[in-house]
CHARMM-style PDB file with segment names, atoms N, HN, CA, C and O in Angstrom:
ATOM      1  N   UNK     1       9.760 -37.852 -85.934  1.00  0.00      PROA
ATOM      2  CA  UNK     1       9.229 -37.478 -84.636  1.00  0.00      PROA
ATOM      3  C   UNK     1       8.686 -36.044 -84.664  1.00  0.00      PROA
ATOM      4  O   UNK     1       7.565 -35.642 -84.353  1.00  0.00      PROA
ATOM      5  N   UNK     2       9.926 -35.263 -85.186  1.00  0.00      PROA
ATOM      6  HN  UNK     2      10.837 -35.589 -85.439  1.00  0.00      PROA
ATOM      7  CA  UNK     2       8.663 -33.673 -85.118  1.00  0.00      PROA
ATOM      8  C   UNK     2       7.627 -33.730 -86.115  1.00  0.00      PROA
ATOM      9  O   UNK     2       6.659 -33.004 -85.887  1.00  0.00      PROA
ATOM     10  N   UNK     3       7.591 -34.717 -87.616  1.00  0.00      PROA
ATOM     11  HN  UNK     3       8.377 -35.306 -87.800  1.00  0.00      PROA
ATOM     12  CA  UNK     3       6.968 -34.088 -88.022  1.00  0.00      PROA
ATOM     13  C   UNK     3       5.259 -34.722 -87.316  1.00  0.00      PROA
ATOM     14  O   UNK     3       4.237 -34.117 -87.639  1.00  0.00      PROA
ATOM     15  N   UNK     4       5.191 -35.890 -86.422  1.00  0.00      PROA
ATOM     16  HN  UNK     4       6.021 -36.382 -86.159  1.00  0.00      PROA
ATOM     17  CA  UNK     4       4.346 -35.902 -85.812  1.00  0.00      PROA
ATOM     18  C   UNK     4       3.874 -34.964 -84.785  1.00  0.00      PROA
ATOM     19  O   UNK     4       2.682 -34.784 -84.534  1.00  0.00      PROA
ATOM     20  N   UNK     5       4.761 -34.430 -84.257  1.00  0.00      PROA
ATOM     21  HN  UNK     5       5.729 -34.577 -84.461  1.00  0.00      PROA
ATOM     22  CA  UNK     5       4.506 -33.449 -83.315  1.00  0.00      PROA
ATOM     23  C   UNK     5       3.460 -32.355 -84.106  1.00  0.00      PROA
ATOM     24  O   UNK     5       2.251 -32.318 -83.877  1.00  0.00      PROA
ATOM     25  N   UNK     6       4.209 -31.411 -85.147  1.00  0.00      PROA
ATOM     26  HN  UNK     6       5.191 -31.440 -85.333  1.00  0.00      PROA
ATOM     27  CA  UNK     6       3.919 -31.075 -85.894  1.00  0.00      PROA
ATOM     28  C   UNK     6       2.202 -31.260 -85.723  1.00  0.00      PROA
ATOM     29  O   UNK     6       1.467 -30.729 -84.890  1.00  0.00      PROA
ATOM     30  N   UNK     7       1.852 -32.227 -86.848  1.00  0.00      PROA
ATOM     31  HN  UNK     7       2.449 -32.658 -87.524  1.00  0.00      PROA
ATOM     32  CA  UNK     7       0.842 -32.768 -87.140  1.00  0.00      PROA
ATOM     33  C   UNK     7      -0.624 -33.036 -85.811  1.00  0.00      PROA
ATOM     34  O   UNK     7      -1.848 -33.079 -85.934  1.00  0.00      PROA
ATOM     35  N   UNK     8       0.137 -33.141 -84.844  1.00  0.00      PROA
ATOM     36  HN  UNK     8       1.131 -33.106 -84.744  1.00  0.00      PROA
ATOM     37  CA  UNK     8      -0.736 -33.229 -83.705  1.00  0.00      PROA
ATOM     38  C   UNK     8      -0.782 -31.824 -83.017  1.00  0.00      PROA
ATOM     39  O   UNK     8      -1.700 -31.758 -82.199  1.00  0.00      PROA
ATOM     40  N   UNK     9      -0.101 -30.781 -83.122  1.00  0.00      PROA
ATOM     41  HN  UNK     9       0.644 -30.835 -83.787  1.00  0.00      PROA
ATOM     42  CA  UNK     9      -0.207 -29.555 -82.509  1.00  0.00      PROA
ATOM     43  C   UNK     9      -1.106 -28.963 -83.649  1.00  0.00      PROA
ATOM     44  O   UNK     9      -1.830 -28.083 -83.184  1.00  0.00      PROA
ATOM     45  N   UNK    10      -1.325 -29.194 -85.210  1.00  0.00      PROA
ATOM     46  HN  UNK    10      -0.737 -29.910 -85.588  1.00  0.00      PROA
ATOM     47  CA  UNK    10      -2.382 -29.046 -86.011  1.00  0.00      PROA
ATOM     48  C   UNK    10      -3.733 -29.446 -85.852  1.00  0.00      PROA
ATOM     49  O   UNK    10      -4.635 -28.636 -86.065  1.00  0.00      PROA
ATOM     50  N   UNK    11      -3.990 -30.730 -85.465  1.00  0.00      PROA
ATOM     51  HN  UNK    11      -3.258 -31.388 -85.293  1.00  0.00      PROA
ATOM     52  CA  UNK    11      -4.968 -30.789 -85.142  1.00  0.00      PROA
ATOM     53  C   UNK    11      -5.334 -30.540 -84.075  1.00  0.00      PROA
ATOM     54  O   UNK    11      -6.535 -30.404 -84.307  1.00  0.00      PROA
ATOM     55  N   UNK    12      -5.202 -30.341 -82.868  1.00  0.00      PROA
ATOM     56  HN  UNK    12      -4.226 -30.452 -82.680  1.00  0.00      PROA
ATOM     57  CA  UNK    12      -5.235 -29.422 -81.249  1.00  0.00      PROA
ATOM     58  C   UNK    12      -5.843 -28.320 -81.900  1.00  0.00      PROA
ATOM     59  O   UNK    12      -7.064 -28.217 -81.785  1.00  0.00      PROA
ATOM     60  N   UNK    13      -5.231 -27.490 -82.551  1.00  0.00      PROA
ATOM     61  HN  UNK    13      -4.239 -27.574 -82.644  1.00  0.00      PROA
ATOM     62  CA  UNK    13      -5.129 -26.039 -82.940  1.00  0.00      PROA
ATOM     63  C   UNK    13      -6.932 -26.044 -83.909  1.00  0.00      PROA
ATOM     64  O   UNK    13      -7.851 -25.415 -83.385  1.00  0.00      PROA
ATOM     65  N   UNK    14      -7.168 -26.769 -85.204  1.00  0.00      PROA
ATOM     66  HN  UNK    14      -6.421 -27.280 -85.629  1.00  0.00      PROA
ATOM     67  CA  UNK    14      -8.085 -26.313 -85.742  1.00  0.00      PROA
ATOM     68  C   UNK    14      -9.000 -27.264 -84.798  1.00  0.00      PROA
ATOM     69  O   UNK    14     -10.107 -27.282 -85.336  1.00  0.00      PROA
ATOM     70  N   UNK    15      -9.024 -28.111 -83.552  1.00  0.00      PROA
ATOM     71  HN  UNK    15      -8.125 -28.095 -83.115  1.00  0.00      PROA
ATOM     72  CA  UNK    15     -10.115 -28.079 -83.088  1.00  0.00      PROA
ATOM     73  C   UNK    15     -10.618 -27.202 -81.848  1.00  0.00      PROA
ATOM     74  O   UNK    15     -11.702 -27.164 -81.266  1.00  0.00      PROA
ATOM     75  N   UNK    16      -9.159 -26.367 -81.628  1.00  0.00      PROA
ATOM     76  HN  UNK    16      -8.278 -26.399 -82.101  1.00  0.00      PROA
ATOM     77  CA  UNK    16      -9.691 -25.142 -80.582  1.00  0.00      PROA
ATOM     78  C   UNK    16     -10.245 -24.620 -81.792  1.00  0.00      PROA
ATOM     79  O   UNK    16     -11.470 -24.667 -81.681  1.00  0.00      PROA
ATOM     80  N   UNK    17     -10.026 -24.313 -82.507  1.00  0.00      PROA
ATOM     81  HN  UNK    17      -9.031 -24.275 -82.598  1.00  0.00      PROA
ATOM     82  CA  UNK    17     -10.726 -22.926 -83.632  1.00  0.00      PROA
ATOM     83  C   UNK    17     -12.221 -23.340 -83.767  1.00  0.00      PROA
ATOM     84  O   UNK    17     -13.148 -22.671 -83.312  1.00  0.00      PROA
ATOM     85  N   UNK    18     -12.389 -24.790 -84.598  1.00  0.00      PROA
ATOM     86  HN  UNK    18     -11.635 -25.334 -84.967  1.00  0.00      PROA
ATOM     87  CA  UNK    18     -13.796 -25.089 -84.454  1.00  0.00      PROA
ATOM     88  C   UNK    18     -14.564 -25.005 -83.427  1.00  0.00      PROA
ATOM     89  O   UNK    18     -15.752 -24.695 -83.522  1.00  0.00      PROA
ATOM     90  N   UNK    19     -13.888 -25.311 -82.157  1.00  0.00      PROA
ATOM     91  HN  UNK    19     -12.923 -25.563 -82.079  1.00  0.00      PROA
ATOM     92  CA  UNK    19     -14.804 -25.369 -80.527  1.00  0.00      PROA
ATOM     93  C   UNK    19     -15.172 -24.201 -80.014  1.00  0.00      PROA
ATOM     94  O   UNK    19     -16.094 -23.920 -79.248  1.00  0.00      PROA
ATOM     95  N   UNK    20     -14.039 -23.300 -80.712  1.00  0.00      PROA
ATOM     96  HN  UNK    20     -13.290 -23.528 -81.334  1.00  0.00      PROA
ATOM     97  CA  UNK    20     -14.508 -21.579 -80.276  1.00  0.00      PROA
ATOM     98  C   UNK    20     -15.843 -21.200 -81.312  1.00  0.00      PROA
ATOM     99  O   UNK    20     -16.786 -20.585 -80.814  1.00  0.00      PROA
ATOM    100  N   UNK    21     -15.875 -21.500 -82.434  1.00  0.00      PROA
ATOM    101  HN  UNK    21     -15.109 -21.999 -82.838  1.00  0.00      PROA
ATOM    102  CA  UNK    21     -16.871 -21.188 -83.482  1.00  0.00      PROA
ATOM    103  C   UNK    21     -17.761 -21.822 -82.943  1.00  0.00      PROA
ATOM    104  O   UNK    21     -18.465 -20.981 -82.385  1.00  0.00      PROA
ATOM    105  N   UNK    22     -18.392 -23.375 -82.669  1.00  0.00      PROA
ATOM    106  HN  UNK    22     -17.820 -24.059 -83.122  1.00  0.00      PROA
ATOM    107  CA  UNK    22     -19.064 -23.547 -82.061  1.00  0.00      PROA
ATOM    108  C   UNK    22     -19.712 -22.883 -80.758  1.00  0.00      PROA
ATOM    109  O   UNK    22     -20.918 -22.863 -80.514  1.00  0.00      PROA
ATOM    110  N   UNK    23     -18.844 -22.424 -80.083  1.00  0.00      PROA
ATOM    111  HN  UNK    23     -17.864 -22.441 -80.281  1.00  0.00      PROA
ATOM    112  CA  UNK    23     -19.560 -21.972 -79.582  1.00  0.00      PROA
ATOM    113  C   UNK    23     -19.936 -20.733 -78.629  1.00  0.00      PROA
ATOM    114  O   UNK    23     -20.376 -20.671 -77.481  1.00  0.00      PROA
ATOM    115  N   UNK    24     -19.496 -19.552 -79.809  1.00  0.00      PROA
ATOM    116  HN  UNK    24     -19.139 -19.602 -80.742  1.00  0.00      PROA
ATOM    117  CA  UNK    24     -19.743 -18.308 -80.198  1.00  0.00      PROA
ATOM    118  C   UNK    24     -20.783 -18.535 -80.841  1.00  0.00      PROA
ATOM    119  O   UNK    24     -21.600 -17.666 -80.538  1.00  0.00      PROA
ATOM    120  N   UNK    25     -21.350 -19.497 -81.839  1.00  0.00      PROA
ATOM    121  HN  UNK    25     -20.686 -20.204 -82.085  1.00  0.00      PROA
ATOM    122  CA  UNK    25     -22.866 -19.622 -82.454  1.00  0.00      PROA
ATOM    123  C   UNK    25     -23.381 -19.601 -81.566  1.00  0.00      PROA
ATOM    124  O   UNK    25     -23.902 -18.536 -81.233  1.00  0.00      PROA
ATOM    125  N   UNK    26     -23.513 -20.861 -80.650  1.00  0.00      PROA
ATOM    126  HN  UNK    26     -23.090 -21.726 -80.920  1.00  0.00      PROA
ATOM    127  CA  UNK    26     -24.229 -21.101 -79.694  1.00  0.00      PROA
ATOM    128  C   UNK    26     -24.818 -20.124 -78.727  1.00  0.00      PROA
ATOM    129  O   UNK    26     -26.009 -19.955 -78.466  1.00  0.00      PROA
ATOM    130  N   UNK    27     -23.570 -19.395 -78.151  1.00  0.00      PROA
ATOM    131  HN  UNK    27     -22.603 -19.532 -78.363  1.00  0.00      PROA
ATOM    132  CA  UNK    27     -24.110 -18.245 -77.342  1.00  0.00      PROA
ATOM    133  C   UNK    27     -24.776 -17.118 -78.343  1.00  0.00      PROA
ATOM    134  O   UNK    27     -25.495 -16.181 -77.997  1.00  0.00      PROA
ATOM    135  N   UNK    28     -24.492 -17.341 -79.224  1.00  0.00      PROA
ATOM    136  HN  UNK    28     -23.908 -18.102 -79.505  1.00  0.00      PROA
ATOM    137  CA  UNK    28     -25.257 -15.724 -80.174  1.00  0.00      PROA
ATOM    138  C   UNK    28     -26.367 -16.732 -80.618  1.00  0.00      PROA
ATOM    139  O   UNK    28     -26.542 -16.196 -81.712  1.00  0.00      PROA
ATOM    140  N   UNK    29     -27.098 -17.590 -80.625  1.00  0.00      PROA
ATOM    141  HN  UNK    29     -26.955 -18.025 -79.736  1.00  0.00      PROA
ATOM    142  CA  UNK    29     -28.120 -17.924 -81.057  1.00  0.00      PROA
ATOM    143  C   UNK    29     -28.599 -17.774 -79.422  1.00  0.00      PROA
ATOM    144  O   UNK    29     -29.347 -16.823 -79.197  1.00  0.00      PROA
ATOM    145  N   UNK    30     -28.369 -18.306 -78.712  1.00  0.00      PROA
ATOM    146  HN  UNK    30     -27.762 -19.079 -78.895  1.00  0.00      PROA
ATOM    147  CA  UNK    30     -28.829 -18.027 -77.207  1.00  0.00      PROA
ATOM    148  C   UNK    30     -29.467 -16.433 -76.598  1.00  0.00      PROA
ATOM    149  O   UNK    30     -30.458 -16.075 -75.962  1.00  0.00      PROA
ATOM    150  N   UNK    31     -28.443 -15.868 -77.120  1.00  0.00      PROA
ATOM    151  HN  UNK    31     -27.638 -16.158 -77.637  1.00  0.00      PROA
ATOM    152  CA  UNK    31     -28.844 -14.252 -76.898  1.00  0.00      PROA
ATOM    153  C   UNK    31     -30.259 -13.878 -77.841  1.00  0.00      PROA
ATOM    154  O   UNK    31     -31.350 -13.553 -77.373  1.00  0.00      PROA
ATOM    155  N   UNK    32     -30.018 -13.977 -78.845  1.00  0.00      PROA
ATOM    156  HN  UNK    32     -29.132 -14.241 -79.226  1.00  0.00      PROA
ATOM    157  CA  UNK    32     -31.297 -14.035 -79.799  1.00  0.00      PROA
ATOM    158  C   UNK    32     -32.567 -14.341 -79.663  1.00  0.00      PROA
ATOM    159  O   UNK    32     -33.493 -13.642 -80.075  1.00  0.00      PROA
ATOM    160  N   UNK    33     -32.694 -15.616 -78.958  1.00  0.00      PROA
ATOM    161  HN  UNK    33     -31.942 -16.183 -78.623  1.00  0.00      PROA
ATOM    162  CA  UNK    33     -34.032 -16.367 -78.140  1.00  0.00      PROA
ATOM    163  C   UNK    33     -34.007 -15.504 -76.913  1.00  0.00      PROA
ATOM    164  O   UNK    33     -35.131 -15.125 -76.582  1.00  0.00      PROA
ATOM    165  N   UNK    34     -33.476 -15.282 -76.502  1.00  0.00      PROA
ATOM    166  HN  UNK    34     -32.563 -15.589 -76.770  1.00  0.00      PROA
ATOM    167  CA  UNK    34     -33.358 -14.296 -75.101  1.00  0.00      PROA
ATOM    168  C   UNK    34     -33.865 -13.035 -75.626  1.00  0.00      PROA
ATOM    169  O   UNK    34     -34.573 -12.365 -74.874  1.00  0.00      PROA
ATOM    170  N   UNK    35     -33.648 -12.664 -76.639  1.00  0.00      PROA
ATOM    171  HN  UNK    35     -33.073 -13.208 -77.250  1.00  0.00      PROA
ATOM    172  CA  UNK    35     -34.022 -10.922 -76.669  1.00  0.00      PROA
ATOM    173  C   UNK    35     -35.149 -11.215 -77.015  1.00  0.00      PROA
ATOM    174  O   UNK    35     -36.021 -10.679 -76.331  1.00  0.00      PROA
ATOM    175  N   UNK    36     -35.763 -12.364 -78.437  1.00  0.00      PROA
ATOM    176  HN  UNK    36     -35.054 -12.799 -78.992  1.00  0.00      PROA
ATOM    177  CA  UNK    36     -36.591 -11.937 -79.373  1.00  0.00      PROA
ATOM    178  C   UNK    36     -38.046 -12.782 -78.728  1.00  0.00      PROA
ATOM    179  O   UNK    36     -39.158 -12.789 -79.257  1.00  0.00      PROA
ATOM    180  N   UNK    37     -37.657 -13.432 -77.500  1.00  0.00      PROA
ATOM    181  HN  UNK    37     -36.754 -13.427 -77.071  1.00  0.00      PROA
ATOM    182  CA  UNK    37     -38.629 -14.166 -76.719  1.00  0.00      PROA
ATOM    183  C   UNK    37     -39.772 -13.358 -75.784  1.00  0.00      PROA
ATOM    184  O   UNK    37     -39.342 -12.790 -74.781  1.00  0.00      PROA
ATOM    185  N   UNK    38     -41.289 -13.283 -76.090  1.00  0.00      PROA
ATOM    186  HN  UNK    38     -41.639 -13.744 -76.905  1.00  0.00      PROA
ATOM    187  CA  UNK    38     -41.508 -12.403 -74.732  1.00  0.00      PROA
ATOM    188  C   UNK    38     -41.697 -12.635 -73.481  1.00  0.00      PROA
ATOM    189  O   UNK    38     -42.162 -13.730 -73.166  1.00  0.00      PROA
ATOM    190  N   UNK    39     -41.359 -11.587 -72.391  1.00  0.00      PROA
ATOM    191  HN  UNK    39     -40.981 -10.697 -72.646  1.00  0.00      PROA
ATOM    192  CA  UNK    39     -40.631 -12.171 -70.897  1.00  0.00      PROA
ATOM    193  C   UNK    39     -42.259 -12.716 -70.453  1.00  0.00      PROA
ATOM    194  O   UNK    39     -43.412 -12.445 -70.788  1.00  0.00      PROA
ATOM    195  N   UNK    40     -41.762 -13.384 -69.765  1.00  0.00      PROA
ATOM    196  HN  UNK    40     -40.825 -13.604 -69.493  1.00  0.00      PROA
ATOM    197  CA  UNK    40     -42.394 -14.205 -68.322  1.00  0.00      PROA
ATOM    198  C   UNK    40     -43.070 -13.099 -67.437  1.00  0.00      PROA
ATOM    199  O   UNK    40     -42.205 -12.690 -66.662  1.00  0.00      PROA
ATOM    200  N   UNK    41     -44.178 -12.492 -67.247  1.00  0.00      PROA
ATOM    201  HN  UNK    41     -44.880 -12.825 -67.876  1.00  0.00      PROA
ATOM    202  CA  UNK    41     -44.507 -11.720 -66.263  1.00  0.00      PROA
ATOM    203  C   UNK    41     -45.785 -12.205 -65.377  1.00  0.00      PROA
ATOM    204  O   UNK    41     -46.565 -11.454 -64.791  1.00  0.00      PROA
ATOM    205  N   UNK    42     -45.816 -13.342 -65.402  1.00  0.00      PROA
ATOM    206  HN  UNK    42     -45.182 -13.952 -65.877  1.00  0.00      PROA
ATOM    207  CA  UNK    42     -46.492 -14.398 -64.193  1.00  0.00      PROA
ATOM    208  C   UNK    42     -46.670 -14.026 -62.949  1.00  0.00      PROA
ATOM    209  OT1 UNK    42     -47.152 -14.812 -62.133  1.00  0.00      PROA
TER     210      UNK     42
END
């Protein structure tokens, strides 16, 4: 029984880690198109 526990609080854990990496890219590729884009002055 714990060592399932175990095993499932592992995977929880490296898919917060991946979901944060995801998407810390995301927003830093976002910022990037935002800076390196030129503005709208319509």
């Amino acid at each position: 029984m714990f060592k399932k526990l175990l095993i499932l609080a592992s995977v929880v854990g490296v898919a917060a880690v991946v979901y944060s990496k995801v998407k810390a890219s995301n927003d830093e590729r976002a910022l990037w198109h935002e800076a390196t884009t030129s503005p709208d002055l319509r």
